[in-house]
Biopython code that builds the backbone (N, CA, C, O; Angstrom):
import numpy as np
from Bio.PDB.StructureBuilder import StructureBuilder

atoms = [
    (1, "UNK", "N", (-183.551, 137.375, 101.349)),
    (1, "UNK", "CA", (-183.079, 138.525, 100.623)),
    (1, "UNK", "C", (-183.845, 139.747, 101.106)),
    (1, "UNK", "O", (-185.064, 139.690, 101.270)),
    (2, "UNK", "N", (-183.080, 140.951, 101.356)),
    (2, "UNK", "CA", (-184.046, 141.770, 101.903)),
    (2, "UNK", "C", (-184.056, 143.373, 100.665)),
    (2, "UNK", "O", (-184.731, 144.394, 100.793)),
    (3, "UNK", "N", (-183.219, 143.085, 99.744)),
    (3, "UNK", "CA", (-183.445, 143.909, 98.650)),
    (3, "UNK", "C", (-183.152, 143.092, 97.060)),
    (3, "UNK", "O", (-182.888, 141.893, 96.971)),
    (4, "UNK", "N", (-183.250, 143.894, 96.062)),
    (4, "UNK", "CA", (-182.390, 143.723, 95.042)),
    (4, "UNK", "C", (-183.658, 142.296, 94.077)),
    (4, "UNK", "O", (-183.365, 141.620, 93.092)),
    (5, "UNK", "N", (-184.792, 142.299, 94.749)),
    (5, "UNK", "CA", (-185.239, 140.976, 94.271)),
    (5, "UNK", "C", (-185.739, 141.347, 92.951)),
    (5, "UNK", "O", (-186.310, 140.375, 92.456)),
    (6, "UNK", "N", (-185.750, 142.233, 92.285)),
    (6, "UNK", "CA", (-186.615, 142.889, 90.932)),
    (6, "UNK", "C", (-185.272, 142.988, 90.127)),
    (6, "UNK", "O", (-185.260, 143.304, 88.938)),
    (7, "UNK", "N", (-184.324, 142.746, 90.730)),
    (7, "UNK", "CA", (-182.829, 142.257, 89.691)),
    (7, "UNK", "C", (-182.139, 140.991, 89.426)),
    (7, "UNK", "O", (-181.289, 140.723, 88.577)),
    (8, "UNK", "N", (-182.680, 140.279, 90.320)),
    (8, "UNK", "CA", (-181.894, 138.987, 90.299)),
    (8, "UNK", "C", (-183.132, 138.062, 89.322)),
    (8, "UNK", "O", (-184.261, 138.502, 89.105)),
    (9, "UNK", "N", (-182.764, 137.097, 88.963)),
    (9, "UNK", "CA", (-182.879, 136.300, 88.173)),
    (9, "UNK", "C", (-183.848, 135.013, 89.047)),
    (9, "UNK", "O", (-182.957, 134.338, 89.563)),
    (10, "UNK", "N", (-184.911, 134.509, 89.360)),
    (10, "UNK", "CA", (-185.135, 133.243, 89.879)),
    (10, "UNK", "C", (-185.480, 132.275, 88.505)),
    (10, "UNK", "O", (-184.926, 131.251, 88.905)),
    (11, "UNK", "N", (-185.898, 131.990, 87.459)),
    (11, "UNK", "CA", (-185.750, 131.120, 86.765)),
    (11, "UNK", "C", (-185.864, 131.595, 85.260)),
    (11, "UNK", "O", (-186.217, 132.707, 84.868)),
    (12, "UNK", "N", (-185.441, 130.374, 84.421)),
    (12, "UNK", "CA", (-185.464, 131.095, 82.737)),
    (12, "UNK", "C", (-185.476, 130.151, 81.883)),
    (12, "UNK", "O", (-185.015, 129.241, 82.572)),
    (13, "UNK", "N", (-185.659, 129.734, 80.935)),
    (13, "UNK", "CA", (-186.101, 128.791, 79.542)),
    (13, "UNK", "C", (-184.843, 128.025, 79.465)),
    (13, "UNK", "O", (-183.718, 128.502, 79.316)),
    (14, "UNK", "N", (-185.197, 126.649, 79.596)),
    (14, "UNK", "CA", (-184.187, 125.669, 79.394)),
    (14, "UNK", "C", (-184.941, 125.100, 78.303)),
    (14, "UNK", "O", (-186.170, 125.092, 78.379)),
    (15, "UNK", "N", (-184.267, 124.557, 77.160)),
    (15, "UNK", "CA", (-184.715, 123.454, 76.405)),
    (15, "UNK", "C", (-184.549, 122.490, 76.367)),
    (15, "UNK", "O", (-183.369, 122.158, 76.481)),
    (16, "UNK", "N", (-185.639, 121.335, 76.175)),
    (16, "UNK", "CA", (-185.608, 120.101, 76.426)),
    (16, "UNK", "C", (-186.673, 119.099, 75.302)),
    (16, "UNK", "O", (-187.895, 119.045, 75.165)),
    (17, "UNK", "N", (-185.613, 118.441, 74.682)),
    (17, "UNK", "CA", (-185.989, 117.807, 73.260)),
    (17, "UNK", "C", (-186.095, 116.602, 73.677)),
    (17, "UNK", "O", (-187.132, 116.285, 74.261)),
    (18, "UNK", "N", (-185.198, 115.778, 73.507)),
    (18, "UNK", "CA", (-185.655, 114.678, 73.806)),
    (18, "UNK", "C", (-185.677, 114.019, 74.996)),
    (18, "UNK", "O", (-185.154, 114.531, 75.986)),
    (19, "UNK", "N", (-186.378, 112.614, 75.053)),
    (19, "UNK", "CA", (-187.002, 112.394, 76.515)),
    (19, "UNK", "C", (-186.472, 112.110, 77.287)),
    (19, "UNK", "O", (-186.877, 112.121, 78.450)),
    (20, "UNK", "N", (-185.123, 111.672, 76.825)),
    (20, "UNK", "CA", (-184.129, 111.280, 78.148)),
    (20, "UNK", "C", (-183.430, 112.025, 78.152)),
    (20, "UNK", "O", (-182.378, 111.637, 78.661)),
    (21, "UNK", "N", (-183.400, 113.510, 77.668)),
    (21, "UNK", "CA", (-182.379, 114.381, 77.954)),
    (21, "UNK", "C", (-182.609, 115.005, 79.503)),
    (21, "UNK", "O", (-183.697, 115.480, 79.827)),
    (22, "UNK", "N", (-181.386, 114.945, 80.478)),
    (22, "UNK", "CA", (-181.738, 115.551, 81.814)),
    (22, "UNK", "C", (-181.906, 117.057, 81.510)),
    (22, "UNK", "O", (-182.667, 117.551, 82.342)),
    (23, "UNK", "N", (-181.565, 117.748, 80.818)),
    (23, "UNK", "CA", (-181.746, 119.324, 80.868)),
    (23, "UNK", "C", (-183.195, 119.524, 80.575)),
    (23, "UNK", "O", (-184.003, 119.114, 79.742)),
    (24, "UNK", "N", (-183.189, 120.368, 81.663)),
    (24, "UNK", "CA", (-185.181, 120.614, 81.266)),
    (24, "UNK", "C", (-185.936, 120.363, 82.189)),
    (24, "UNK", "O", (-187.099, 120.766, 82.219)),
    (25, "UNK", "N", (-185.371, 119.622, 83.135)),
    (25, "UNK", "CA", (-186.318, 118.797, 83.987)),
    (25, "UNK", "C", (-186.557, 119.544, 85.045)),
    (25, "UNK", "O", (-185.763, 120.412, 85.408)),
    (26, "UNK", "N", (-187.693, 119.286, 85.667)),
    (26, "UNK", "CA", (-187.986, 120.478, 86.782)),
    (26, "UNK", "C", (-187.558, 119.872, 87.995)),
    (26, "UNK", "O", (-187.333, 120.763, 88.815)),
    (27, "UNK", "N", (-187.359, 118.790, 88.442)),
    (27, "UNK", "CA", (-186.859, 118.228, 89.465)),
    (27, "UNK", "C", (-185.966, 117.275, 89.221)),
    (27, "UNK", "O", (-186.369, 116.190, 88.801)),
    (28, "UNK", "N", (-184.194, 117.569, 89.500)),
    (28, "UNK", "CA", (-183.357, 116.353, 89.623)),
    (28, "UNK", "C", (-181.591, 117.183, 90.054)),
    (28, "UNK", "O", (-180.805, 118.101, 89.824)),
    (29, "UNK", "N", (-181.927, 115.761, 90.943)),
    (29, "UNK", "CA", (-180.287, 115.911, 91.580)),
    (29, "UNK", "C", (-179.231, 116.110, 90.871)),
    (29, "UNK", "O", (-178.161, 116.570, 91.271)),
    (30, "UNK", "N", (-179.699, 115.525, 89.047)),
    (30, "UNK", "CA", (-178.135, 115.763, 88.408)),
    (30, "UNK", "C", (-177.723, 117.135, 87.790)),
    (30, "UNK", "O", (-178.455, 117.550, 86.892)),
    (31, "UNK", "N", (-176.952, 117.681, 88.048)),
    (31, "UNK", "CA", (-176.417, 119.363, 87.223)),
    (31, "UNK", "C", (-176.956, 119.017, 86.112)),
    (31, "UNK", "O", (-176.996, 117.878, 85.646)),
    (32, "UNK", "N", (-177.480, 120.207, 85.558)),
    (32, "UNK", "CA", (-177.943, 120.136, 84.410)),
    (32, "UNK", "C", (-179.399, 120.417, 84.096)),
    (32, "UNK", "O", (-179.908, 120.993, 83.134)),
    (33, "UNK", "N", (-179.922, 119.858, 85.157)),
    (33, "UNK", "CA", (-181.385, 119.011, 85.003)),
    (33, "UNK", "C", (-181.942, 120.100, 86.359)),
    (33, "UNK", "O", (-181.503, 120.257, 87.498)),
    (34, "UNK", "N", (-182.960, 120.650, 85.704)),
    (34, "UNK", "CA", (-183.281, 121.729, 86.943)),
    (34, "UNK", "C", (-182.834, 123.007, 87.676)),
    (34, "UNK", "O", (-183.425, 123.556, 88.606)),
    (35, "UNK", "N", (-181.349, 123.487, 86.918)),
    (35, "UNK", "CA", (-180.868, 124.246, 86.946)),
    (35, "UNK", "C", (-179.717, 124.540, 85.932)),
    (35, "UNK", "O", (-179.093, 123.655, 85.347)),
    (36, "UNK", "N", (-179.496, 125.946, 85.781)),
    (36, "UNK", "CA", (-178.515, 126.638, 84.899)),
    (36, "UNK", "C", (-177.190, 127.326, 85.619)),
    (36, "UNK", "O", (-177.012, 127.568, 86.813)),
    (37, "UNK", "N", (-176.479, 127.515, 84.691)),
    (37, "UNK", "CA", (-175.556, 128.655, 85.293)),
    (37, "UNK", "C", (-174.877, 129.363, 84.194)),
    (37, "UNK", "O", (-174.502, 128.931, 83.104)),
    (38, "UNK", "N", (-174.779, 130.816, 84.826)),
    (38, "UNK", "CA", (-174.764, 132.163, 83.599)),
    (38, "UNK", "C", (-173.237, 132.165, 83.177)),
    (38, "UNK", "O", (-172.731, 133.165, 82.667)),
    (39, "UNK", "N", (-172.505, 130.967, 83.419)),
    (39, "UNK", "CA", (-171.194, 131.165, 83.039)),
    (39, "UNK", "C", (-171.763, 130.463, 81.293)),
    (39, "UNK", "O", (-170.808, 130.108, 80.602)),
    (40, "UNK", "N", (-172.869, 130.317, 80.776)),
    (40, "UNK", "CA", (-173.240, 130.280, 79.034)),
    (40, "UNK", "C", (-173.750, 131.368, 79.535)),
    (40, "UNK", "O", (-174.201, 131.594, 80.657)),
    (41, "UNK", "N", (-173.629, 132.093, 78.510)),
    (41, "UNK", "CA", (-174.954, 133.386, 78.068)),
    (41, "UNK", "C", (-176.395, 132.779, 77.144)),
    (41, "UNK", "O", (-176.420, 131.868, 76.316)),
    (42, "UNK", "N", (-177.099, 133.322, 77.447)),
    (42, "UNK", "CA", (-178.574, 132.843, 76.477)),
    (42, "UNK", "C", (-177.709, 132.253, 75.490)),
    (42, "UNK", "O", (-176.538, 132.471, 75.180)),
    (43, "UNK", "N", (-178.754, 131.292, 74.996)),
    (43, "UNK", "CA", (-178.303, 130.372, 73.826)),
    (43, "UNK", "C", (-176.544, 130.349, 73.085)),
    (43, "UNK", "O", (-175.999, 130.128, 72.004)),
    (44, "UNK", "N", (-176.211, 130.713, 74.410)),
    (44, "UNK", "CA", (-174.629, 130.685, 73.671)),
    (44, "UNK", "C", (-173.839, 129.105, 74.148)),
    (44, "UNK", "O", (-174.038, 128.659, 75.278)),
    (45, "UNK", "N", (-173.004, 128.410, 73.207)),
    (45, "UNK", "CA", (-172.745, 127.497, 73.310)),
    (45, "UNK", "C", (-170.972, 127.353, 73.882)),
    (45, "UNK", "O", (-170.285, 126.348, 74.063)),
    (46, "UNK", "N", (-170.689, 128.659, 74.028)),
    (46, "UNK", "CA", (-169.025, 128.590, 74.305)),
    (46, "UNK", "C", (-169.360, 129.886, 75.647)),
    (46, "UNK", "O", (-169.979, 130.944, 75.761)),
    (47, "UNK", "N", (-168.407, 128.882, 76.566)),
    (47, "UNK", "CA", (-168.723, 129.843, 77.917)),
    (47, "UNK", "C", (-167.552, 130.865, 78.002)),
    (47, "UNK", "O", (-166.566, 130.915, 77.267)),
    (48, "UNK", "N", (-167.967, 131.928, 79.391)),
    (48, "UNK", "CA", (-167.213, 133.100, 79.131)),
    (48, "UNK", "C", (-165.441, 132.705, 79.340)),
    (48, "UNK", "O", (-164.591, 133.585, 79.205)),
    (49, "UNK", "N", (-165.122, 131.423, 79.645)),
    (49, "UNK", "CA", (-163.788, 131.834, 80.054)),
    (49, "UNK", "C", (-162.879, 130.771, 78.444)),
    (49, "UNK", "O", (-161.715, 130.408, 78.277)),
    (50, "UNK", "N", (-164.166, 130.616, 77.572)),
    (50, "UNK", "CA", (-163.483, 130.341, 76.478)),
    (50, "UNK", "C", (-162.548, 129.654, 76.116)),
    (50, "UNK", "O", (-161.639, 129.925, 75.331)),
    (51, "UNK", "N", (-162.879, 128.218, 77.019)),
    (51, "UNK", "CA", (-162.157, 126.888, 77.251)),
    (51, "UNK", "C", (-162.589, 126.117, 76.176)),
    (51, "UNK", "O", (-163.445, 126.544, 75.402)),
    (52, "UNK", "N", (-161.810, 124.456, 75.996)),
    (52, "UNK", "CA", (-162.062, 124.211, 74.944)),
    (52, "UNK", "C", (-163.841, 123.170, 75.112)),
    (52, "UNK", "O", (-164.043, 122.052, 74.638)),
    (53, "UNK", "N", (-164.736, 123.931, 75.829)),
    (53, "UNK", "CA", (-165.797, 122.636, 76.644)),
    (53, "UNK", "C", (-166.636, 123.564, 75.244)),
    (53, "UNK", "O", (-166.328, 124.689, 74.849)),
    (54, "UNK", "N", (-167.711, 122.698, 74.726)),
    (54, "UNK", "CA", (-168.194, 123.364, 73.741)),
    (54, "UNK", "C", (-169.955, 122.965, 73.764)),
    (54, "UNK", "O", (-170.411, 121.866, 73.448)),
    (55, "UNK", "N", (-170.817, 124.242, 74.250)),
    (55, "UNK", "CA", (-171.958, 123.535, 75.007)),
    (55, "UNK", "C", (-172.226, 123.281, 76.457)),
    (55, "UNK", "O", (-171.441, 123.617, 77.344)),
    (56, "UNK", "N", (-172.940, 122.901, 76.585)),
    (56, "UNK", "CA", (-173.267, 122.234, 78.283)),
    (56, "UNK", "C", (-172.004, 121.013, 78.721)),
    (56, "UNK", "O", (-171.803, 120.005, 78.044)),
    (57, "UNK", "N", (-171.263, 121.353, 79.947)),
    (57, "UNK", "CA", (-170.397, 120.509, 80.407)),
    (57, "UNK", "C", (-171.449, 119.380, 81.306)),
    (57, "UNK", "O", (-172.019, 119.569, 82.381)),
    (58, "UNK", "N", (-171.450, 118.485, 80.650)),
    (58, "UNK", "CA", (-172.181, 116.930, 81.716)),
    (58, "UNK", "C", (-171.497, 116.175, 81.875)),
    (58, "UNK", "O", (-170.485, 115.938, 81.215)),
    (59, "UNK", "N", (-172.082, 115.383, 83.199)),
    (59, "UNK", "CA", (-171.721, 114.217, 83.530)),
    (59, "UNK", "C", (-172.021, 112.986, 82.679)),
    (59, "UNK", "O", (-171.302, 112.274, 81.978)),
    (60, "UNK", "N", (-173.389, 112.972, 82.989)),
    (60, "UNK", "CA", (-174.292, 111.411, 82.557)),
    (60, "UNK", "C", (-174.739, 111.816, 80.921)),
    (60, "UNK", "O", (-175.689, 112.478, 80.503)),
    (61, "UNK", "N", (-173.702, 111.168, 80.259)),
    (61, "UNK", "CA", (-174.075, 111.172, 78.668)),
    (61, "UNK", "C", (-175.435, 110.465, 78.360)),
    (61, "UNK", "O", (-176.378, 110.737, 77.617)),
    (62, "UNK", "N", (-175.098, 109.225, 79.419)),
    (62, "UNK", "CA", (-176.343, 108.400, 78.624)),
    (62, "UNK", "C", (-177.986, 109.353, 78.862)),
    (62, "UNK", "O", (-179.072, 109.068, 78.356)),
    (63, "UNK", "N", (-177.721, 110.290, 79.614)),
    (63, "UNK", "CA", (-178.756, 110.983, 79.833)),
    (63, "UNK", "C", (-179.099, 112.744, 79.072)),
    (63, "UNK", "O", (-180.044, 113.526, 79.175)),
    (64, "UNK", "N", (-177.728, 112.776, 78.293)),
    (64, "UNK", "CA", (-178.102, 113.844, 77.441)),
    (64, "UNK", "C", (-177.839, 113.637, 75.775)),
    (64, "UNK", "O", (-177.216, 112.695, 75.284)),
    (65, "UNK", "N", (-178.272, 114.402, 75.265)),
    (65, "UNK", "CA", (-178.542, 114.491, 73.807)),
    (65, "UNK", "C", (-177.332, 115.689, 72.994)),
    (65, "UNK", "O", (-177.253, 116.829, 73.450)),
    (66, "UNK", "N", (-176.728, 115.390, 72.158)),
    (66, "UNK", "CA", (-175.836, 116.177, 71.760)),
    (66, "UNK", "C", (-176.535, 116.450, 70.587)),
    (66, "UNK", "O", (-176.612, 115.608, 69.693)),
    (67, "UNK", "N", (-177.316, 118.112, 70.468)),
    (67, "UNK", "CA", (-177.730, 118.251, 68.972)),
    (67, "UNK", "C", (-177.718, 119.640, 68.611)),
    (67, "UNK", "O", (-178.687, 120.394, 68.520)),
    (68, "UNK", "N", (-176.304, 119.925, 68.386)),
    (68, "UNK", "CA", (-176.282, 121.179, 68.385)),
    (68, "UNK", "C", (-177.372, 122.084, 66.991)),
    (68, "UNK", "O", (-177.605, 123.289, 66.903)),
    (69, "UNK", "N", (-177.587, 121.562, 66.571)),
    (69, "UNK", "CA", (-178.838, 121.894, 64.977)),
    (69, "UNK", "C", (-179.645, 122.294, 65.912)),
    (69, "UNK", "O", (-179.551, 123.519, 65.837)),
    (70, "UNK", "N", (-180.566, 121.992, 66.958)),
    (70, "UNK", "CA", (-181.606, 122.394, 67.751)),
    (70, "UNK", "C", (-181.255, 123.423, 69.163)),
    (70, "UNK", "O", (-181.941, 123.678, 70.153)),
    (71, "UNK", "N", (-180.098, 123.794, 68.819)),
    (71, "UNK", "CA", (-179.521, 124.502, 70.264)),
    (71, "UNK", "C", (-179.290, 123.649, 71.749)),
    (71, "UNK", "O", (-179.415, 124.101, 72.887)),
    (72, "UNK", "N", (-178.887, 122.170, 71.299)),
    (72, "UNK", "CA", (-178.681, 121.384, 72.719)),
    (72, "UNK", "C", (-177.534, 120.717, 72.189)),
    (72, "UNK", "O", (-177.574, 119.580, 71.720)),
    (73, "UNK", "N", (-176.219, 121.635, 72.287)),
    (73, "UNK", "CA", (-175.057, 120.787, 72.327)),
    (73, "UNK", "C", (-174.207, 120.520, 74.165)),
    (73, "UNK", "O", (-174.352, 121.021, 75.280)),
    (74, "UNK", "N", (-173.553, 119.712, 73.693)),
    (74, "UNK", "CA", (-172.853, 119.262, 75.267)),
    (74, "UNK", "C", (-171.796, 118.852, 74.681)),
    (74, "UNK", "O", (-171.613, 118.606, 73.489)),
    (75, "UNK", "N", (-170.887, 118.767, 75.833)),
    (75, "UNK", "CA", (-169.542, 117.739, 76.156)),
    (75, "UNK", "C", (-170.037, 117.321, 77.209)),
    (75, "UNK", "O", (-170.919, 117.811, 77.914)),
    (76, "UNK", "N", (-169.115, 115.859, 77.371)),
    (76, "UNK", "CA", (-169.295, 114.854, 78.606)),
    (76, "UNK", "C", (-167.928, 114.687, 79.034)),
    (76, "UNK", "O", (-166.808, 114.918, 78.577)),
    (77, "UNK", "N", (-168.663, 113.979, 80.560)),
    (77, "UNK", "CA", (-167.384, 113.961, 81.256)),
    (77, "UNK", "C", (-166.847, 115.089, 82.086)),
    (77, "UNK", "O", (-165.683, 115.486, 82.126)),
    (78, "UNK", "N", (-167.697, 115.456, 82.619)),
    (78, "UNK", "CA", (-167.494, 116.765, 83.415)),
    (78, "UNK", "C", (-167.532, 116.318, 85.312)),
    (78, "UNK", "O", (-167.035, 117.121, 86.101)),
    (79, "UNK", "N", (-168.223, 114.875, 85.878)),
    (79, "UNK", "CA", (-168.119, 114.912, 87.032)),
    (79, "UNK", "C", (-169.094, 115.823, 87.779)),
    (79, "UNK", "O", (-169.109, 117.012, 87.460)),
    (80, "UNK", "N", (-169.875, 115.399, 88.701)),
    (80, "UNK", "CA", (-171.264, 116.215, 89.607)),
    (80, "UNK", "C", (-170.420, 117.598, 89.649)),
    (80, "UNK", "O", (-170.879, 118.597, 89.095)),
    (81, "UNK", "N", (-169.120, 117.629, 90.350)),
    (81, "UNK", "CA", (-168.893, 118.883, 91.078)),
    (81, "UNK", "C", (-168.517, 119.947, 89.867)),
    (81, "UNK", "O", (-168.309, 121.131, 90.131)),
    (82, "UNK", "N", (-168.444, 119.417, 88.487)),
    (82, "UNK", "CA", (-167.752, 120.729, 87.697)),
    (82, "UNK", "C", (-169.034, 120.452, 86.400)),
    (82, "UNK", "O", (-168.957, 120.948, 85.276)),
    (83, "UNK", "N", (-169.894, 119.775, 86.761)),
    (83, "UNK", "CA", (-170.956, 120.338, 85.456)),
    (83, "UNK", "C", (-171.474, 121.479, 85.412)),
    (83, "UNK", "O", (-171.639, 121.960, 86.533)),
    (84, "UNK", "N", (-171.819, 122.145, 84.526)),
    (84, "UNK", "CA", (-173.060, 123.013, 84.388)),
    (84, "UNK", "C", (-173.959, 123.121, 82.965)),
    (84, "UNK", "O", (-173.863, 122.303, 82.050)),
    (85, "UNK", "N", (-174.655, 124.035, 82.963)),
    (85, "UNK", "CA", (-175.469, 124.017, 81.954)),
    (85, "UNK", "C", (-176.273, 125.117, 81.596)),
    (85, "UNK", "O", (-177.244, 125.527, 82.232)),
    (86, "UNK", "N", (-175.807, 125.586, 80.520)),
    (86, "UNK", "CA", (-176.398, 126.823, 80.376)),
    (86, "UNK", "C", (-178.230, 127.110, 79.995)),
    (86, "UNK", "O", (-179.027, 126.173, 80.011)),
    (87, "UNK", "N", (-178.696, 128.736, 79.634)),
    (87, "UNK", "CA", (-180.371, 128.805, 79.390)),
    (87, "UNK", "C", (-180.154, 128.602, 78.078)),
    (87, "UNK", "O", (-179.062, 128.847, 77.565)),
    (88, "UNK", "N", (-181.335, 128.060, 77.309)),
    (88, "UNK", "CA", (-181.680, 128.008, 76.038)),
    (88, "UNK", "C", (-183.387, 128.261, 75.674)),
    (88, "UNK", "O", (-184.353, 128.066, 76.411)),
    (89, "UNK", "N", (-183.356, 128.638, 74.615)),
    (89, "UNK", "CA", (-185.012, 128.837, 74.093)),
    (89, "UNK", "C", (-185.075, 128.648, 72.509)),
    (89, "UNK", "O", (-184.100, 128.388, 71.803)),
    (90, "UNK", "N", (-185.814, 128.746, 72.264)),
    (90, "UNK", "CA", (-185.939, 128.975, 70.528)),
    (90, "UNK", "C", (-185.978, 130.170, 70.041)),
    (90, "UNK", "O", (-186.041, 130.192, 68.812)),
    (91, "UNK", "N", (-185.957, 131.705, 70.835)),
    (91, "UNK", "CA", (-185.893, 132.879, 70.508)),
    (91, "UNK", "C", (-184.668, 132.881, 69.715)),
    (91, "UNK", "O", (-183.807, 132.054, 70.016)),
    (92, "UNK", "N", (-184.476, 133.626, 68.818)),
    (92, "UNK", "CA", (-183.117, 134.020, 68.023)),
    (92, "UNK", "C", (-182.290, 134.489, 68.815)),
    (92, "UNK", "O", (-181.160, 134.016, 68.941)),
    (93, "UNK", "N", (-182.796, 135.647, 69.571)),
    (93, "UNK", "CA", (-181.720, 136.352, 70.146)),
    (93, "UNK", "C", (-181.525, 136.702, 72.025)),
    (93, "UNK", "O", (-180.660, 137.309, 72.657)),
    (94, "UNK", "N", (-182.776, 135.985, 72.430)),
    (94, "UNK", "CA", (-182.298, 135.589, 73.514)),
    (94, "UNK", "C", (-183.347, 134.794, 74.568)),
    (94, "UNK", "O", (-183.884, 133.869, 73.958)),
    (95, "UNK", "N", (-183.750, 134.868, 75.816)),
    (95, "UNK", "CA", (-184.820, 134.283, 76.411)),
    (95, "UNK", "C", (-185.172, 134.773, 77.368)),
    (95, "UNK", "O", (-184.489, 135.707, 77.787)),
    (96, "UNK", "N", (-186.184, 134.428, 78.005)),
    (96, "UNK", "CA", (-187.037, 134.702, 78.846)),
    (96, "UNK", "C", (-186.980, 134.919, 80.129)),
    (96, "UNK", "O", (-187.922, 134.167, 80.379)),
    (97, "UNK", "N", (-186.679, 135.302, 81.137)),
    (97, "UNK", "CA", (-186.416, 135.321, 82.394)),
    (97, "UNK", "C", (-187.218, 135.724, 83.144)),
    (97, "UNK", "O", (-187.506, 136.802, 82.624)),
    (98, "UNK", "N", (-188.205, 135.578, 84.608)),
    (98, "UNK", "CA", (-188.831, 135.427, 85.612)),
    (98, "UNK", "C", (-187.678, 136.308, 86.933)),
    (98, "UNK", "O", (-186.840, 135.633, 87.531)),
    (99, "UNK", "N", (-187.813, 137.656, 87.176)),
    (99, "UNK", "CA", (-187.469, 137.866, 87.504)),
    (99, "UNK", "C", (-187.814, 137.646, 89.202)),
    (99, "UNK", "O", (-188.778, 136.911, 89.415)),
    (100, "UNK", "N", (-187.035, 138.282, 90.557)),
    (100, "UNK", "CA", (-187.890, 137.657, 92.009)),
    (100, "UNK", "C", (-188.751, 138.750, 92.547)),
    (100, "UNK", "O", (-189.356, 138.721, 93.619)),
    (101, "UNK", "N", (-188.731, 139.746, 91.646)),
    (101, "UNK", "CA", (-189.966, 140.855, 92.138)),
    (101, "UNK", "C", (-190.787, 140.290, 91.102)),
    (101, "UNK", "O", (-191.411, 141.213, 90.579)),
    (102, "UNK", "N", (-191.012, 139.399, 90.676)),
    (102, "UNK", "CA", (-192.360, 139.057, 89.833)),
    (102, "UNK", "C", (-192.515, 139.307, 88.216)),
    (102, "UNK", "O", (-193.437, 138.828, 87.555)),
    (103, "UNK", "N", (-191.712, 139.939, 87.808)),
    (103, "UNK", "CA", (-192.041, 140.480, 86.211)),
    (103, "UNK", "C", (-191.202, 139.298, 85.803)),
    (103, "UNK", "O", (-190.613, 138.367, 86.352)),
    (104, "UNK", "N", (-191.463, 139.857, 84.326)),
    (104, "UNK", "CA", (-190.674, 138.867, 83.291)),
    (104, "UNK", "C", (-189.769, 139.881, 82.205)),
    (104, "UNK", "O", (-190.271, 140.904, 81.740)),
    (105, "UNK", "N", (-188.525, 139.486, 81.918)),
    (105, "UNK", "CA", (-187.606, 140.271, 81.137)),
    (105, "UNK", "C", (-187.464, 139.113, 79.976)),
    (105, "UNK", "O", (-187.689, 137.908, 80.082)),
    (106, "UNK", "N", (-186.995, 139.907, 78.774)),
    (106, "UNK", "CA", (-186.588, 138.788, 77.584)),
    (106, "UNK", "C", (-185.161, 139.685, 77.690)),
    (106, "UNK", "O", (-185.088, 140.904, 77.538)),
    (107, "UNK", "N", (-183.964, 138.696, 78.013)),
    (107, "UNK", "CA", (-182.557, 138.799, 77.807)),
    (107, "UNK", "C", (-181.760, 138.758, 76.483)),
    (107, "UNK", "O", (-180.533, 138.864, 76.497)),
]
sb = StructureBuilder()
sb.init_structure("model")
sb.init_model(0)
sb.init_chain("A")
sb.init_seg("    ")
for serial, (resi, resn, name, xyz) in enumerate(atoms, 1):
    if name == "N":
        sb.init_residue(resn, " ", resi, " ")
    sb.init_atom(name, np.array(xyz, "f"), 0.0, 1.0, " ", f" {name:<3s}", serial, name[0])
structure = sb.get_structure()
């Protein structure tokens, strides 16, 4: 990148409750787990194109936790190539972000 790095986004608050939930994890091949995508907004559970997926779209159920009371809801059955998974935190109103010029923003 040779500009723009004090705008873009390199990482931000995923939550991760229980132990076999893949979201959260700092290293893993499965969507979900180690990465996000801004099609959720902070802690929002219905994505922007307002389909009927409600939460994080996953693959591997046996590996996530559906609890929407704690801000970790999902649907399953999404397949590697069409999962994703949105940021979450315990802030009310939004979270934390690490921007690539180095600072930190709360979204």
């Amino acid at each position: 990148m040779t500009d723009g790095l004090s705008n873009s986004v390199f990482m931000a608050e995923v939550l991760k409750e229980a132990l076999f939930d893949v979201r959260g994890l700092v290293l893993s091949s499965i969507p979900g787990g180690g990465s996000f995508m801004t099609r959720l907004g902070p802690n929002k559970p219905q994505d922007i194109y307002s389909g009927p997926i409600y939460g994080d779209f996953l693959n591997q159920i046996i590996f996530s936790v559906n609890e929407p009371g704690l801000k970790l809801p999902f649907t399953g059955g999404s397949g590697d190539n069409g999962a994703y998974a949105g940021t979450r935190s315990w802030h009310p109103r939004g979270i934390n972000v690490m921007m690539g010029g180095g600072s930190v923003r709360f979204i």
